[in-house]
C-alpha positions, -999 to +999 in steps of 0.1 A: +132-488+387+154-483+360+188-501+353+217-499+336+241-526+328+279-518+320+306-544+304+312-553+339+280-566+349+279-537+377+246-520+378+237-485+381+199-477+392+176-445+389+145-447+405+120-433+384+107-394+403+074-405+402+055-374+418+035-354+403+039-324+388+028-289+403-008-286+402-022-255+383-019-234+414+011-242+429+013-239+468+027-265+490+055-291+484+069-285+452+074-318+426+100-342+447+119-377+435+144-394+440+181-414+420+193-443+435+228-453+437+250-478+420+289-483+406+307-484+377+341-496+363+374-475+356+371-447+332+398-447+300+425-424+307+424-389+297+424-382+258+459-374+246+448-352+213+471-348+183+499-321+188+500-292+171+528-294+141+568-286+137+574-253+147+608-245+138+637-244+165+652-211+177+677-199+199+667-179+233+692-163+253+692-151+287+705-110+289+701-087+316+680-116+337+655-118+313+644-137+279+656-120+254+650-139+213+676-144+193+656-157+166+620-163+156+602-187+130+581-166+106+553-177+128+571-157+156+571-186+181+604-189+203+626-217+220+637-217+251+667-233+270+646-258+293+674-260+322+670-231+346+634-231+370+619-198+358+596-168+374+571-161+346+564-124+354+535-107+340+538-078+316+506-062+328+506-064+368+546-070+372+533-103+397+541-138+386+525-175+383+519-189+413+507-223+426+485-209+448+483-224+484+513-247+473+487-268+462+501-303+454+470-323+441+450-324+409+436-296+400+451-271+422+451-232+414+475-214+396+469-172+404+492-146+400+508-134+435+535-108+445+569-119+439+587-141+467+605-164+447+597-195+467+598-230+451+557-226+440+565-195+421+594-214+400+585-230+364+607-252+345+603-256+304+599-297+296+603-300+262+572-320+245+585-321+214+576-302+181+579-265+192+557-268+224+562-270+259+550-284+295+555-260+323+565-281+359+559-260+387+589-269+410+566-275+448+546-294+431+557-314+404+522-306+383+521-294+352+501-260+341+471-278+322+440-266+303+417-275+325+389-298+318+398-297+280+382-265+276+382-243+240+356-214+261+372-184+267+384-172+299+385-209+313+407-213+341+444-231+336+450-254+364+475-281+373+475-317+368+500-347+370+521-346+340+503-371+309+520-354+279+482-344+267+477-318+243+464-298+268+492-295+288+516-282+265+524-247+249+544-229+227+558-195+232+549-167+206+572-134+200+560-103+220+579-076+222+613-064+243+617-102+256+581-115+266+563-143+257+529-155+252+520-190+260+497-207+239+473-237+247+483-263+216+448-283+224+428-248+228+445-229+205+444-201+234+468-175+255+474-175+290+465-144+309+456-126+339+420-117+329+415-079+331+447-072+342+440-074+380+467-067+401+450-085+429+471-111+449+451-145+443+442-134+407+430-165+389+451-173+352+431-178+324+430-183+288+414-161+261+420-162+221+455-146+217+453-104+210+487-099+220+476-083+249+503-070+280+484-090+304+489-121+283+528-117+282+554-132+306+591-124+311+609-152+318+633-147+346+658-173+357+651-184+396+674-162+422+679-139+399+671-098+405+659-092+370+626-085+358+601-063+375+584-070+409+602-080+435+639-101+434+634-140+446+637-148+480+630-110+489+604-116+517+590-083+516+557-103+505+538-130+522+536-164+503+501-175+488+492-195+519+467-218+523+433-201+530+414-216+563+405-253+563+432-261+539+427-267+503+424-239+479+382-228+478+382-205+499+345-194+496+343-164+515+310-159+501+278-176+483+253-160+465+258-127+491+261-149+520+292-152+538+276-182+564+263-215+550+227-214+535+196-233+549+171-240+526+147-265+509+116-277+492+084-268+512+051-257+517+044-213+523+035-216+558+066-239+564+089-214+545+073-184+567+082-201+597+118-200+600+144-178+584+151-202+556+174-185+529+164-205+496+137-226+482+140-254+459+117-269+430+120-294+400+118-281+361+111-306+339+094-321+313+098-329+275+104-296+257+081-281+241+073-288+204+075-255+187+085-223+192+045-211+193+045-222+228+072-196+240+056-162+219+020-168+230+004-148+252-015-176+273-010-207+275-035-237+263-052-262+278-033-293+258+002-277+270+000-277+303+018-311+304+052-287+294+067-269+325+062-232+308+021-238+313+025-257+346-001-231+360-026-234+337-040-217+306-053-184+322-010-176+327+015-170+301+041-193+291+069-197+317+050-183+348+059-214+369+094-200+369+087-161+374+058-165+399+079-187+417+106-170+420+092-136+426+071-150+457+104-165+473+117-130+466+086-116+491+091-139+518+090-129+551+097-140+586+083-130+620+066-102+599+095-086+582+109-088+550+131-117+548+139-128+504+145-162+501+168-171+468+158-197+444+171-228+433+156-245+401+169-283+398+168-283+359+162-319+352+145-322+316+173-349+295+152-373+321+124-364+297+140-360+267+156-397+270+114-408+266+114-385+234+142-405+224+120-438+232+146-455+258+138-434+291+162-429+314+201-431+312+205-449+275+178-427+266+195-392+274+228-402+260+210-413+230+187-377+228+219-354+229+233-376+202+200-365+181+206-325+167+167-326+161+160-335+201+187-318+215+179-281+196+138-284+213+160-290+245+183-261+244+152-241+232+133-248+261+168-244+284+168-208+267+136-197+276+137-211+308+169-190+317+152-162+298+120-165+326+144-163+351+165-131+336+182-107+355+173-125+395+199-138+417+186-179+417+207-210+411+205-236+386+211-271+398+220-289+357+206-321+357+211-349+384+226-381+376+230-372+336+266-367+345+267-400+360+256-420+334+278-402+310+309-414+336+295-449+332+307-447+296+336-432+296+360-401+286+332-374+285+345-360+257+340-389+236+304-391+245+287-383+218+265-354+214+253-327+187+257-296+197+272-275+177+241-288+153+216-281+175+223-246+192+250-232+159+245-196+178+248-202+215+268-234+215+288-237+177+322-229+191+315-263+215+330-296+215+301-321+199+304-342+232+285-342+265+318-323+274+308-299+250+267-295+263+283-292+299+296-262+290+268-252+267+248-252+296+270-234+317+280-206+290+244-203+282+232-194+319+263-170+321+246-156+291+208-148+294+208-151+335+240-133+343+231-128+378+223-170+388+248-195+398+244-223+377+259-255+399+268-289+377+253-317+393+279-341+414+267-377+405+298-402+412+280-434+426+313-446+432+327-419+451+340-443+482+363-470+454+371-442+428+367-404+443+404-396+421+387-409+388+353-386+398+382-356+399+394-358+366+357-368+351+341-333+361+376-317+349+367-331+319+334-318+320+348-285+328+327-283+362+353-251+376+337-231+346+302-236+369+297-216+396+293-242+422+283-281+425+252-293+434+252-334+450+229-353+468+233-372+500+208-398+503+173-402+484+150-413+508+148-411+544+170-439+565+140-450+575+124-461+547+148-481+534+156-502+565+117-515+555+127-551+540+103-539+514+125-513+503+160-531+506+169-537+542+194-508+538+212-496+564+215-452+555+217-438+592+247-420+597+275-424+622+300-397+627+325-419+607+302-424+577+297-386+577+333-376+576+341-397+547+315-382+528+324-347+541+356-357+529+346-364+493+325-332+491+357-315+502+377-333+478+356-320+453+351-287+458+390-281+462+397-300+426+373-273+407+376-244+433+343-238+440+316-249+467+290-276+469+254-276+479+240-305+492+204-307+483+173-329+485+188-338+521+161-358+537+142-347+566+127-374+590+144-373+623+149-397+654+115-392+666+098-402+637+077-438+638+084-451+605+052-449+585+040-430+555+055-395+557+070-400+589+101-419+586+134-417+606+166-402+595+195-382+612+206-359+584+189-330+596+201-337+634+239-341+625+243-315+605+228-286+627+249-303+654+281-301+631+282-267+611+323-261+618+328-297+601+300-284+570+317-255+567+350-265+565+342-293+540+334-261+517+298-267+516+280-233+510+241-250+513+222-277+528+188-279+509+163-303+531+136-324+510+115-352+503+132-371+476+101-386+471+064-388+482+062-413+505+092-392+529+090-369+557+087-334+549+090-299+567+051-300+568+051-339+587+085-341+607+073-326+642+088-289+635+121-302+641+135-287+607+119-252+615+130-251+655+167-266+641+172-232+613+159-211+638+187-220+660+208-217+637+200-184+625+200-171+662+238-189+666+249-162+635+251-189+614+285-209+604+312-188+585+322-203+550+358-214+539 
């Protein structure tokens, strides 16, 4: 076991995944481990960044119900009179900003909706001093806010209590006949409806500034009838009401399902036996050395320690990934077709922290801090994504990294080289583990356009400090992923009631469940997208406690509690051994099998 100490004497442990890897022909269980859990102290408060310079003063007056200027700086940026509450109308789809759901807590949406002129359609100007702006949405009291520090285009904007940071202020740039743009003063960036989409619900955005219609607003004085769309107070349109469940993800659908998936790590036969929807397997290892391994046409004997030659030298580099995936793609169940998607838990800084020559946790932050270490990563990362190409898989990005990185701090002063080690892919990054978050995710968006790529959720202190684990993965810019990916227990219960293994108590009461439903809920809602729980482990009541066969109830309560899944915005429940020694699919009685077969016959359990 691996430890980390903080400046608070709190520890946070790792548990080395000490299986093997796949053998050269890989059938059966796929490579398992296991994290284990610890704390860790208050984070620093969010980075204020330095404010963009003077921008000179102007007059704006309000003619007709609308902005008009009165004057300009030769920059073209414009002042505004920061008493009224506004409706910022869009100059593309005539709708205006909304906070969507009347969302009150971190994080919550901002879309564009039909005009109703209710209190979360209404904007007032606070000045922040030097030409720029915060915008208070009147329901809520948040701020609009850049969110998660983000410089990538088409990033969402969000809301957030009001800290005066850089990324919550704008100033307003000239359009023409009275509209505005709005401009990000930490991202440099314009908010806009992306495309243009007139669709109620339409996320906002920001994108380098072109001037473009759907990145002006008209700025319309509350109760007034100017401007297009609707007049305030109308009713002629519904509100942006809460979608089902409360919160605002409402995930309709995931990965073309619209119930929750069943999946998990397992042998053929087990994954024939039921209609599972997705399979799960490890990739890692250090990278590989040189760019020889990646052209070749077979692989060799001395590489097939590197994932790409995990099945042997008579394949081609990267066949672990393609073989794999196409296979799950050929399922079938009860003699029919039946594809099974494929989720890859990318796990390789564990490796490259070795490289680095401290292992685990100090190791990794240590290897992204090294341009050298970090560009053989983001190589192998390419090629990887490049083996899985145009497939519809998912991308769990590495477990408990983003954990360790929390144990340090603001991840955006976490140091890290990447604008050095990947110029083309990643040069317009922050050089932080902020910054290879979103390298990661940009890059997957890029060369396997059709996968979901999921940041990992790894807050070991999710029951003190669950508001702190919110603003952490806004700062790592999780809502720029396409879902989260999180753990809920290692090993079975089981086995770590053994006094050999701790004594620890890890069965589940209904109570215990809902507060970590709860958290998974909390979670999902603060970056608008859903969360997989994966690696969940598989023993069951019946189970006697020895090698292989050790109780748990994790399988049991959540079969028997799907409405309470679903509504805690969970889109997947991935069942597997976290670690050699656990019950699998293959050992547990059939219990897993007879329980998804159920569930498949049931219809399955509707997402929201």
């Amino acid at each position: 076991m691996r430890r980390l100490k903080e400046s608070t004497d709190v520890s946070l442990e790792r548990e080395h995944r000490d299986v093997p890897r796949p053998p050269h022909v890989v059938s059966g269980v796929a490579r398992v481990g296991g994290h284990g859990r610890g704390a860790r102290p208050s984070h620093r408060a969010r980075r204020l960044h330095q404010r963009r310079g003077f921008w000179a003063a102007v007059g704006l007056a309000v003619v007709g119900a609308c902005v008009a200027v009165v004057n300009t700086a030769s920059a073209g940026t414009v002042a505004v009179d920061t008493s009224p509450w506004y409706l910022l109308v869009n100059r593309s789809t005539g709708q205006v900003l909304d906070d969507y759901g009347y969302g009150s807590y971190d994080g919550a949406a901002v879309v564009q909706w039909s005009r109703t002129g209710e209190a979360n359609q209404q904007w007032k100007f606070i000045d922040a001093g030097d030409g720029n702006y915060r915008l208070q949405n009147r329901y809520s009291g948040k701020v609009l806010d850049d969110y998660g520090w983000s410089r990538t285009e088409g990033s969402q904007v969000r809301q957030w209590s009001d800290l005066n940071g850089a990324n919550q202020q704008f100033h307003l740039e000239k359009s023409s006949d009275g509209y505005v743009r709005l401009i990000n003063t930490f991202s440099g960036k314009a908010v806009e409806v992306p495309l243009g989409s007139k669709t109620d619900g339409g996320q906002i955005a920001q994108y380098h500034d072109w001037n473009g219609a759907n990145q002006q607003w008209q700025l319309v004085p509350a109760g007034s009838a100017g401007g297009t769309g609707n007049p305030g107070g109308s009713g002629n349109h519904p509100t942006s009401a809460p979608p089902a469940g409360g919160g605002n993800n409402s995930a309709k659908s995931f990965m073309g399902s619209n119930t929750v998936l069943i999946g998990g790590s397992m042998s053929d036969a087990s994954a024939n036996a039921a209609p599972f929807d997705v399979q799960y397997a490890y990739v890692h290892s250090q990278p590989a050395p040189s760019s020889d391994y990646y052209t070749a046409a077979r692989c060799q004997d001395a590489w097939t320690g590197w994932w790409g030659c995990w099945n042997g030298s008579t394949t081609a580099p990267g066949t672990y990934v393609t073989w794999r995936g196409a296979k799950a793609a050929q399922e079938t169940y009860q003699g029919k077709p039946r594809p099974q998607k494929f989720l890859w838990t990318w796990y390789s800084l564990r490796d490259l922290g070795d490289a680095a020559g401290q292992g685990d946790g100090p190791g990794e932050v240590k290897a992204i801090n090294r341009a050298d270490l970090l560009a053989r990563y983001l190589n192998d990362y390419r090629f990887f994504l490049q083996k899985i190409g145009t497939s519809h898989d998912m991308i769990d990005l590495e477990p408990d990294f983003w954990g360790y990185v929390r144990s340090l701090g603001d991840p955006h002063q976490v140091a890290a080289q990447v604008t050095a080690a990947d110029p083309t892919d990643c040069g317009s990054q922050e050089n932080s583990a902020a910054g290879l978050a979103q390298c990661l995710i940009s890059m997957a968006h890029k060369y396997a356009p059709n996968t979901a790529v999921g940041m990992h959720l790894s807050c070991f202190d999710w029951q003190q400090n669950t508001p702190q684990c919110v603003k952490d993965y806004a700062h790592l810019g999780a809502q720029n992923a396409d879902f989260l990916a999180t753990d809920v227990s290692d090993r079975d219960a089981g086995w770590y009631a053994q006094p050999a293994h701790g004594g620890l108590d890890k069965f589940w009461t209904d109570q215990k469940a809902a507060a970590q439903l709860s958290f998974y809920k909390t979670m999902a809602e603060s970056v608008g997208k859903p969360v997989v729980l994966w690696q969940i482990p598989v023993g069951n009541m019946a189970q006697n406690n020895t090698l292989n066969h050790y109780k748990d109830d994790k399988v049991d309560w959540f079969f028997a509690h799907m409405d309470q899944v679903a509504n805690a915005h969970i889109a997947g429940l991935l069942f597997g051994a976290g670690q050699q020694e656990q019950t699998t699919a293959e050992t547990d009685g059939g219990n897993l099998i007879n329980k998804t077969i159920g569930y498949h016959n049931s219809g399955g359990a509707a997402l929201k």
